[in-house]
C-alpha positions in Angstrom: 8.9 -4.0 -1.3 11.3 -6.4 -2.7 12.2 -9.3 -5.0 10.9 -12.7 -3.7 11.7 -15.8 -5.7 8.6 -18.4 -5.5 8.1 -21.3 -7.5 9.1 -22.1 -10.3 9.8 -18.4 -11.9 11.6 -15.0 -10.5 8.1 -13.9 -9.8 7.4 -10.3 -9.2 5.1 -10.2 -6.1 2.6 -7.1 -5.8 0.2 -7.8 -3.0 -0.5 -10.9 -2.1 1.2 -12.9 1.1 3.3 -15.2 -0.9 2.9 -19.3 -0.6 6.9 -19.6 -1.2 9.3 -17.5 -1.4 13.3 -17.6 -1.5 14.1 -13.9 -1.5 17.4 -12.6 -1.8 16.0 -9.2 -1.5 12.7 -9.5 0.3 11.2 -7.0 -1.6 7.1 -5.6 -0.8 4.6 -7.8 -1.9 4.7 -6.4 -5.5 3.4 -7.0 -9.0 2.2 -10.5 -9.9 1.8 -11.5 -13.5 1.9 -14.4 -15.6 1.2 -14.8 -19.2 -1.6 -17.0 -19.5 -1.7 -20.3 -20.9 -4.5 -23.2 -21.8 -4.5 -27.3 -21.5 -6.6 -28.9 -24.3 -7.3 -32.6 -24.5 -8.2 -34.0 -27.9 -10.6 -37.1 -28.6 -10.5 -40.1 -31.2 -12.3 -39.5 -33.9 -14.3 -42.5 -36.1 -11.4 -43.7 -37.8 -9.5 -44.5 -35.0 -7.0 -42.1 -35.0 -6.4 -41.0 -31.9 -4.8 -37.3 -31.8 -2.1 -35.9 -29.5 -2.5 -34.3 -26.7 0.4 -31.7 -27.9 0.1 -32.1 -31.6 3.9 -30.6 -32.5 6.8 -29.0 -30.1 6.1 -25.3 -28.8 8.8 -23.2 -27.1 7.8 -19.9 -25.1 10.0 -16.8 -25.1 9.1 -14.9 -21.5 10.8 -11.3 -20.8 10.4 -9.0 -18.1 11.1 -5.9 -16.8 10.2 -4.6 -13.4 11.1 -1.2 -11.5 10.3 0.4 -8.7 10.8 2.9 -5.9 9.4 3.7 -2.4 10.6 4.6 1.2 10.1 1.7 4.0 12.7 -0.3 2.9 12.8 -3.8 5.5 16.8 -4.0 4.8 17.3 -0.8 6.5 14.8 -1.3 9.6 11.2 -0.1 7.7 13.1 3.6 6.3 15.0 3.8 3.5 15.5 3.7 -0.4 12.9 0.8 -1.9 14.5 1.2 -5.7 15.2 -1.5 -7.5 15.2 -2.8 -11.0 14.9 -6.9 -12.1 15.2 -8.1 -15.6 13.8 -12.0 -15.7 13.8 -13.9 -19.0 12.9 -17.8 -19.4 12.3 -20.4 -22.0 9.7 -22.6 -22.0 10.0 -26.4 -24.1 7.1 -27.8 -24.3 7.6 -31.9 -26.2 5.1 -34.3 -27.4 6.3 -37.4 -26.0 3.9 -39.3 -27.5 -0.2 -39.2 -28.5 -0.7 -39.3 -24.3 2.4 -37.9 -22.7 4.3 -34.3 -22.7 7.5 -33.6 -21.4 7.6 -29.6 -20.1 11.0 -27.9 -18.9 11.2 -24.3 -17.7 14.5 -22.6 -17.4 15.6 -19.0 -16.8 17.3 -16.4 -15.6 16.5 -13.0 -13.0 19.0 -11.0 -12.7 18.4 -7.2 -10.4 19.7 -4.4 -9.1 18.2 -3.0 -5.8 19.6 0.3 -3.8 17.4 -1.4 -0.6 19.8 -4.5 -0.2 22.7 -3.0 -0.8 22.1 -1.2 2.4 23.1 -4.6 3.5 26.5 -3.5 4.0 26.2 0.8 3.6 29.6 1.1 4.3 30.9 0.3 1.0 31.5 3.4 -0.8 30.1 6.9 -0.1 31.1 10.3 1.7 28.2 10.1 3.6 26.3 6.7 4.8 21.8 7.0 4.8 19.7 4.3 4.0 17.8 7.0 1.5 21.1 5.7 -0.5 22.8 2.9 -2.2 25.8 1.8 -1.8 28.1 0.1 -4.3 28.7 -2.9 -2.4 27.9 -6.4 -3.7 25.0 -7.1 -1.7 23.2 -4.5 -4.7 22.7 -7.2 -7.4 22.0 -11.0 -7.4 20.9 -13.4 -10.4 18.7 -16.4 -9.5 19.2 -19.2 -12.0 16.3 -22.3 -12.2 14.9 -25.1 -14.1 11.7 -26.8 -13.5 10.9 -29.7 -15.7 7.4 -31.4 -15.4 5.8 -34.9 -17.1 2.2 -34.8 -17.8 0.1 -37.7 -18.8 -3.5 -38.0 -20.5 -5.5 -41.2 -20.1 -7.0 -42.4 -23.5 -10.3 -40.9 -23.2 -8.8 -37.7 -22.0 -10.5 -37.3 -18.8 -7.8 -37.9 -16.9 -4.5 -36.2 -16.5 -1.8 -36.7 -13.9 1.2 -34.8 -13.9 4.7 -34.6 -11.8 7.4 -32.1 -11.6 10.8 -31.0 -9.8 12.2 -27.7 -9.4 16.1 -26.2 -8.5 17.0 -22.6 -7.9 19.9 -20.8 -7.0 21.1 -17.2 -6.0 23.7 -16.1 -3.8 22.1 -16.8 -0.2 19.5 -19.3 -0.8 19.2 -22.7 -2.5 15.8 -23.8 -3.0 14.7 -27.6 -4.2 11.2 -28.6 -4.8 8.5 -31.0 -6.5 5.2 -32.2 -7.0 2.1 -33.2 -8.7 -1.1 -33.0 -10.1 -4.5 -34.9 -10.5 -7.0 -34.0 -13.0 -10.4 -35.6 -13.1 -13.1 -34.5 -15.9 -16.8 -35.5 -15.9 -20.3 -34.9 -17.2 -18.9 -34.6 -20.8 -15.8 -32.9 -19.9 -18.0 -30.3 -18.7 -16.9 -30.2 -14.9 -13.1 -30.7 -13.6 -11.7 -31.3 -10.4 -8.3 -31.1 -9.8 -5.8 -32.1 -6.7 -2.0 -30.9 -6.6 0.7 -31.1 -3.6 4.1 -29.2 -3.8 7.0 -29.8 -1.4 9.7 -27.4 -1.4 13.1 -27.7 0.8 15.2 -24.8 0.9 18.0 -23.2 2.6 19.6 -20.1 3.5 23.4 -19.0 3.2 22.3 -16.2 6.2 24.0 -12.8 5.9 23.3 -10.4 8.2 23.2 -6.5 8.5 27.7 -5.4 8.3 27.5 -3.9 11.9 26.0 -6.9 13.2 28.7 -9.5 11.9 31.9 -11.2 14.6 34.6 -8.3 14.4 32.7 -5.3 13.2 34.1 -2.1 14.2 33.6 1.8 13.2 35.5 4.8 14.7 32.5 7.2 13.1 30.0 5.6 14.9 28.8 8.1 17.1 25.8 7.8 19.9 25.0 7.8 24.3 27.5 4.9 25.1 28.8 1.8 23.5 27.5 -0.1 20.4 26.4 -3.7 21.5 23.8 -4.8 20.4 22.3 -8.3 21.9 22.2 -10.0 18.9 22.8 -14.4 17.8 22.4 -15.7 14.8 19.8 -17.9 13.8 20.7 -21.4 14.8 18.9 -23.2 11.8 18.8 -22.4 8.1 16.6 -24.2 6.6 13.2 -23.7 5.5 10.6 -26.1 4.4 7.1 -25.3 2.7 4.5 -27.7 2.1 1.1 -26.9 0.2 -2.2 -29.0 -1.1 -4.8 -27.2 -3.5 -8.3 -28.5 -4.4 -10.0 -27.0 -7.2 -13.6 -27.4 -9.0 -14.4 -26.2 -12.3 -17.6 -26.2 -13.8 -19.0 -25.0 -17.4 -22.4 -23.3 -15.9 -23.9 -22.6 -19.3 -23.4 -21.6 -23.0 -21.7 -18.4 -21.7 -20.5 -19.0 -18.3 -18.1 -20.8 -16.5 -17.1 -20.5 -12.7 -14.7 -22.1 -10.5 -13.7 -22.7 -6.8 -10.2 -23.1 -5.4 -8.6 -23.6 -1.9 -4.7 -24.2 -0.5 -3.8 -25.3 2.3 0.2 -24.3 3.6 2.1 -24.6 6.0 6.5 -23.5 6.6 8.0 -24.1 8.8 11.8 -23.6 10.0 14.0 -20.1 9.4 11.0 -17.5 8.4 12.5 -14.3 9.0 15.3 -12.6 6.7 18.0 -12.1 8.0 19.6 -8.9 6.6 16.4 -7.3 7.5 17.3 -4.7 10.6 15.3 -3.7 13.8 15.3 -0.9 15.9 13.7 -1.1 19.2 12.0 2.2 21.2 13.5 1.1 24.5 17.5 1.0 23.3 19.9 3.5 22.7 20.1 4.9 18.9 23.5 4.7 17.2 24.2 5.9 13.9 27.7 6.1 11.4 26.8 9.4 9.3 22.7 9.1 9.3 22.5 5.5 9.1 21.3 4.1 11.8 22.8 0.7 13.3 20.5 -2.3 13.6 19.5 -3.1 17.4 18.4 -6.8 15.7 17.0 -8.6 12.5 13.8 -9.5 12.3 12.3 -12.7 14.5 9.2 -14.3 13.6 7.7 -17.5 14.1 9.1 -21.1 12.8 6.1 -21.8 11.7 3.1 -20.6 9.6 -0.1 -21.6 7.7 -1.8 -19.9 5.0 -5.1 -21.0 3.3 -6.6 -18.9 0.2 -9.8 -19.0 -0.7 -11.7 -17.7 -4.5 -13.3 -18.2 -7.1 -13.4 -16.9 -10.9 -15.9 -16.5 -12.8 -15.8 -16.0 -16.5 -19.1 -14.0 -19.0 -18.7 -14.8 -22.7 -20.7 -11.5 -23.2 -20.1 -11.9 -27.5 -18.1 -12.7 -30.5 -16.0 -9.4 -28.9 -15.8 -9.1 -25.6 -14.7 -11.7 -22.6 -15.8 -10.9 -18.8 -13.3 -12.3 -16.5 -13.6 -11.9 -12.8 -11.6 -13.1 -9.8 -11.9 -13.1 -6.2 -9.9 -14.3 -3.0 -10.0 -14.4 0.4 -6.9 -15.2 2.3 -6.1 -16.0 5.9 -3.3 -16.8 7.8 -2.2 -17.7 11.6 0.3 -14.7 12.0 -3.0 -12.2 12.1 -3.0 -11.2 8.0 -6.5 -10.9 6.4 -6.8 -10.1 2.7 -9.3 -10.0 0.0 -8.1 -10.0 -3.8 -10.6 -8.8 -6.8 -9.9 -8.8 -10.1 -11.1 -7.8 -13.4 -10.1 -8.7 -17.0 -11.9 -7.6 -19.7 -9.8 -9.4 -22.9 -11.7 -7.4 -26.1 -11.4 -8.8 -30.0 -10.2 -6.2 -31.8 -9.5 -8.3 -35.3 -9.2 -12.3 -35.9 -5.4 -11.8 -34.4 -5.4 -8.9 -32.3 -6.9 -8.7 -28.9 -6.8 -6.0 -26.1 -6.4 -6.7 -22.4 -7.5 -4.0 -20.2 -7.3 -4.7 -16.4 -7.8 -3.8 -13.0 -6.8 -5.3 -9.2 -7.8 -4.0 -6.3 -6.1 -5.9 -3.1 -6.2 -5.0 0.9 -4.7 -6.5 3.4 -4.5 -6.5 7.5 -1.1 -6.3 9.6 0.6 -9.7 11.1 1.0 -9.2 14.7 4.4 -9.0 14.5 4.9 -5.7 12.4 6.0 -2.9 14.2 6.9 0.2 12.6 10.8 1.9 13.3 11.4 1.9 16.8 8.0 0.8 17.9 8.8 -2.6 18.9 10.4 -3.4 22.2 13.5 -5.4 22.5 11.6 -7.5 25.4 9.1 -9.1 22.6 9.2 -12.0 21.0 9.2 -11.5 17.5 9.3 -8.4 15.5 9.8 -7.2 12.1 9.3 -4.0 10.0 8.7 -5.5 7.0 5.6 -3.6 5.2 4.9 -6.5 3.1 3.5 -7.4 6.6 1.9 -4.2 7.4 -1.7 -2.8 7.0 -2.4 -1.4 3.2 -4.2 -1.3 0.2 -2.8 -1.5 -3.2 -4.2 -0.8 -6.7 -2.9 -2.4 -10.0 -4.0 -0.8 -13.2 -3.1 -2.6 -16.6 -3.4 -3.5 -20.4 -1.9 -5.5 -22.7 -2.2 -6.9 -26.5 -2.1 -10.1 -27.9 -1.5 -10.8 -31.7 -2.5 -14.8 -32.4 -2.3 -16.8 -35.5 -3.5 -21.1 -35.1 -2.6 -20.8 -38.8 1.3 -20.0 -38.1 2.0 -17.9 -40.7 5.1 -16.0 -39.4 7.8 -18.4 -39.6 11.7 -17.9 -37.6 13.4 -21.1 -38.6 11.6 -24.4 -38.2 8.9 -22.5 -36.3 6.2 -20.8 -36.4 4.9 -17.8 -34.4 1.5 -18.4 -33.1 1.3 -15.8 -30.3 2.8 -12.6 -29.0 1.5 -11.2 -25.7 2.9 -7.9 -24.5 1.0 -6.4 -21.5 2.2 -3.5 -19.0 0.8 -2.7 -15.5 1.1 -0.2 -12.5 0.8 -0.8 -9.5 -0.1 1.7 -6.0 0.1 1.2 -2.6 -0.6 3.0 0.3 2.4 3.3 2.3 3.9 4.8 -0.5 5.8 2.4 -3.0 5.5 2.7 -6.7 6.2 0.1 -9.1 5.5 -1.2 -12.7 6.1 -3.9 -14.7 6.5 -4.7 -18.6 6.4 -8.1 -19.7 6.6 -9.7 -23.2 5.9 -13.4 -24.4 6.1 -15.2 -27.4 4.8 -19.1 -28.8 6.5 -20.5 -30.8 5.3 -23.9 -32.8 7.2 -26.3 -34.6 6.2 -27.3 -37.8 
């Protein structure tokens, strides 16, 4: 597992097949959490006073921090060390333009360390070179710097809202531009909402590729039947282009319930594989410096793909105390990956300010057709990677958090007042063997 980059945050990916992702580090599916957030619209009242759609300024304070460890590493050909640490923190401005319009802009920072991409280049330090092992090489640690601002705009009766936005990220290989918008329709006394959004993103690699496979690469300690030459090329193109439309229906089904239905349609297309991720075919020679063994190839999959997810939530006011909240996908995709998603949230009021967050996600997945485990794949195939974000497995997340709110704002830091804290923590299991959890801590902030 490893860190992918997808939207407009460092997201920590658990289990899910990712829509987007610039990866540095392609890390296993892992761990996906986002502190959650609500859009209110307001109406005019007798007078004629119409009230805003953001009444006063807010900024959001986000932290994370993420570790984890395991033993298929994609970097070093499906075997190796998976540890890795990321630290991501962000600031969220959100400004009342006006009573109708709202001006948003994310920015942050994700800075990590990861033993599995420094295996990039193995060589760099060491008495004795395994991909069980990091090295001290460069190719260990990365920071991925964006911003994402977004407009949104709420008609006068509130029924509609339209919104645009534009995103720009950066790390070391891989430069990532994106935008899009959002149409949001309410009807039947705001009791029903449908809502169409399209995102573009454009990005592009810097490629770097495993040391021994790079113009002018030599070893005298490589040892094995023969001569190392591998039939390697590099990837002619580097850019890679994502393009996504979502649907989604909301509906208030009674005094306690409320469901919804959601779809995406996506589809890349251009340089899909990573390129630092190694090979090693069963019909080839093996060749090794110490116990690390030299790639036969990268990974080669398809130019193109297309995903389309598939749920539903559904959400219980059981009483003044307790909140069910339920969620369930089904997602398919044209490289041969089926997976199913469920969810449950059970938010509990412990006080007027305090609630408790236990949850639990339970996610399964089928293999692509092009996973092969180590030296399973044949160097007369097509495409091929070890990846096990791509393999068969199930994964389990276990988690709770707290959240302290105030509407009243009593807590002041400067100008501002503190309206919420949210501090959650999660764990999260998968089959093949990687381990990872994630602590994350967010704060709202309003302005007086």
């Amino acid at each position: 597992m490893e860190v992918k980059r997808e939207g407009a945050v460092v997201v920590i990916k658990n289990d899910t097949p990712v829509m987007f992702h610039n990866n540095l580090t392609k890390k296993s599916t892992i761990l996906i959490f986002f502190l959650c957030f609500a859009m209110g619209w307001s109406q005019q009242d007798n007078t004629g006073y119409k009230r805003r759609v953001l009444e006063t300024s807010e900024v959001d304070l986000l932290f994370s921090y993420y570790n984890q460890d395991g033993k298929h590493a994609a970097v070093t050909g499906g075997e190796g060390t998976e540890d890795l640490t990321d630290a991501t923190s962000s600031i969220v401005l959100r400004m009342p333009l006006n009573e109708d319009d709202v001006l948003t802009v994310d920015v942050g920072l994700s800075a990590y360390t990861s033993a599995s991409s420094s295996n990039v280049n193995p060589l760099d330090g060491g008495l004795n070179v395994t991909p069980f092992d990091a090295s001290s090489g460069e190719s260990r640690k990365d920071v991925l710097a964006y911003i994402k601002p977004t407009y949104q705009h709420s008609s006068e009766d509130r029924n509609t809202l339209w919104s645009a936005n534009a995103y720009l990220s950066s790390e070391y290989d891989y430069f990532s531009i994106g935008f899009g918008g959002n149409y949001t329709q309410l009807f039947n006394e705001k009791n029903t909402e449908l809502s169409l959004g399209g995102t573009v993103f454009l990005d592009k690699w810097n490629a770097v590729y495993p040391i021994e496979l790079r113009p002018g690469f030599f070893d005298d300690r490589i040892t094995g039947n023969g001569v190392y030459m591998p039939n390697f090329t590099e990837f002619d193109k580097e850019n890679r282009n994502s393009y996504s439309l979502s649907l989604s229906f909301s509906q208030i089904l009674g005094k306690r319930v409320q469901g919804a239905l959601f779809v995406d349609l996506v589809s890349q297309n251009g340089l899909l594989s990573t390129p630092f991720q190694r090979v090693y075919f069963g019909d080839t020679e093996d060749f090794f410096i110490d116990d690390f063994q030299l790639a036969d190839d990268v990974e080669r999959l398809p130019d193109s793909r297309l995903k389309v997810p598939f749920g539903g939530r559904l959400n219980y006011y059981v009483n003044d105390f307790l909140v069910l909240r339920s969620y369930y996908r089904l997602y398919w995709d044209d490289w041969g990956i089926t997976s199913h998603t469920a969810n449950l949230e059970l938010p509990f009021k412990l006080t007027d300010k305090f609630t408790l967050y236990p949850a639990y996600r339970y996610y399964t997945q089928t293999a692509a057709d092009y996973f092969h485990p180590k030296e399973t794949a044949l160097s007369t195939y097509e495409f091929y990677t070890s990846d096990y974000d791509l393999s068969k497995y199930d994964a389990h997340q276990y988690g709770v958090g707290i959240q302290y709110k105030d509407i009243f704002t009593s807590a002041k830091v400067l100008n501002f007042g503190l309206k919420t804290i949210d501090l959650r923590f999660s764990q999260y299991d998968r089959s093949d063997g990687l381990n990872a959890f994630i602590l994350t801590l967010g704060t709202t902030f309003v302005g007086n």
